[in-house]
Structure formats: C-alpha cells, structure tokens
N, C-alpha and C positions, 0 to 999 in steps of 0.2 A: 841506679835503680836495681832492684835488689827480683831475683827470679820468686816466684809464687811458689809454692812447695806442693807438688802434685801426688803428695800422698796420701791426704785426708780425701781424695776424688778417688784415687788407685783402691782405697780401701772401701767403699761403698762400693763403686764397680764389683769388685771382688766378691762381696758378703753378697750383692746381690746374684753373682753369676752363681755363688756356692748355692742360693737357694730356689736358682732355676734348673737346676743340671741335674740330668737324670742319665740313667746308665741303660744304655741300650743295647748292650751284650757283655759276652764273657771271652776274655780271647788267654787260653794257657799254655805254656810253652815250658817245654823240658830240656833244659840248657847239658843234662847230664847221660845223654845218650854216645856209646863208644863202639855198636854193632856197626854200624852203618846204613838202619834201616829208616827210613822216613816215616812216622806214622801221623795221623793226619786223621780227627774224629771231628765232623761237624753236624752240629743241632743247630736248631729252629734260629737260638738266641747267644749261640756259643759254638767257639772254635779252638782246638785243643792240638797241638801240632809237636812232635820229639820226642824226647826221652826214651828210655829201655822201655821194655813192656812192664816193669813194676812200675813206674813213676805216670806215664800214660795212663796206665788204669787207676792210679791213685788220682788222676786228674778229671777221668770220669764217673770216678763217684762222688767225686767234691761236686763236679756239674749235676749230676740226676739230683743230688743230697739236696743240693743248694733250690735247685727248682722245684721240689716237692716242697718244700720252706716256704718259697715263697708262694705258692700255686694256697698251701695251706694257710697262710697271711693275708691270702687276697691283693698281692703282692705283684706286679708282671712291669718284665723288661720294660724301656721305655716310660714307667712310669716311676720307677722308684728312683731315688734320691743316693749318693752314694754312701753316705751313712746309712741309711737304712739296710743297704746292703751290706752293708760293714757286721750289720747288728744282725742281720740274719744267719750270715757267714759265721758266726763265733760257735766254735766249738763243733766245726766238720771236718 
C-alpha cells in the first residue's frame, strides 16, 4: 500500500499561512562594521543593530522612509501583509 502524497495539504496550509501573516516589525543588521563599535537604534516597530555609521544611518532612513509610507497608506505594523510591505519598500 502505497503512502498518500502530503503535498496537495502542505500547499494549501502554506497559501493559507501566506494569506494570514502579517509583519509585525523591522529588525536590520549591518554585517559590514570593522571599528568595533556596537551601534544599536530601536523604534516603536523596528530594530536596527551594526554596521559603520554610513550603513546604520542608511538603515535609519530606510526605517523613518518606510514608516512615513506606510503611516501615509493607512498602512501599520501588525497589520500589513508581507507583500504589501514588499510594495511599499520599492524604491527606498
């Protein structure tokens, strides 16, 4: 007797988790820091940790950027979808 093929389940599970999941913060990390300084910026709905001070700061203006986006979409953490996120993100 032959096993049931548990992928036509794995794939509805799936589609439906994508269409339950929503993104409830921002977490960015700068892998290219060589001072040895820790830097470490946290908001409401995002946490931003490394890198040099250029990359850090490029990482908090992607967060304000990205919140003003959304804030102006009508848009907020925990509610949105990760695509929608995706689409708002485009072009910061």
């Amino acid at each position: 007797m032959a096993a049931k093929d548990p992928a036509p389940d794995a794939r509805k599970t799936c589609s439906a988790r994508a269409r339950r999941s929503t993104v409830t913060g921002l977490l960015g990390v700068g892998l290219d820091r060589k001072d040895g300084h820790t830097r470490i910026t946290k908001g409401k709905h995002f946490v931003l940790v490394g890198g040099p001070p250029e990359t850090h700061e490029q990482m908090q203006e992607f967060a304000v950027k990205l919140n003003e986006r959304m804030k102006s979409a009508g848009k907020a953490f925990g509610a949105v979808s990760p695509r929608e996120l995706k689409d708002l993100s485009r072009g910061l």
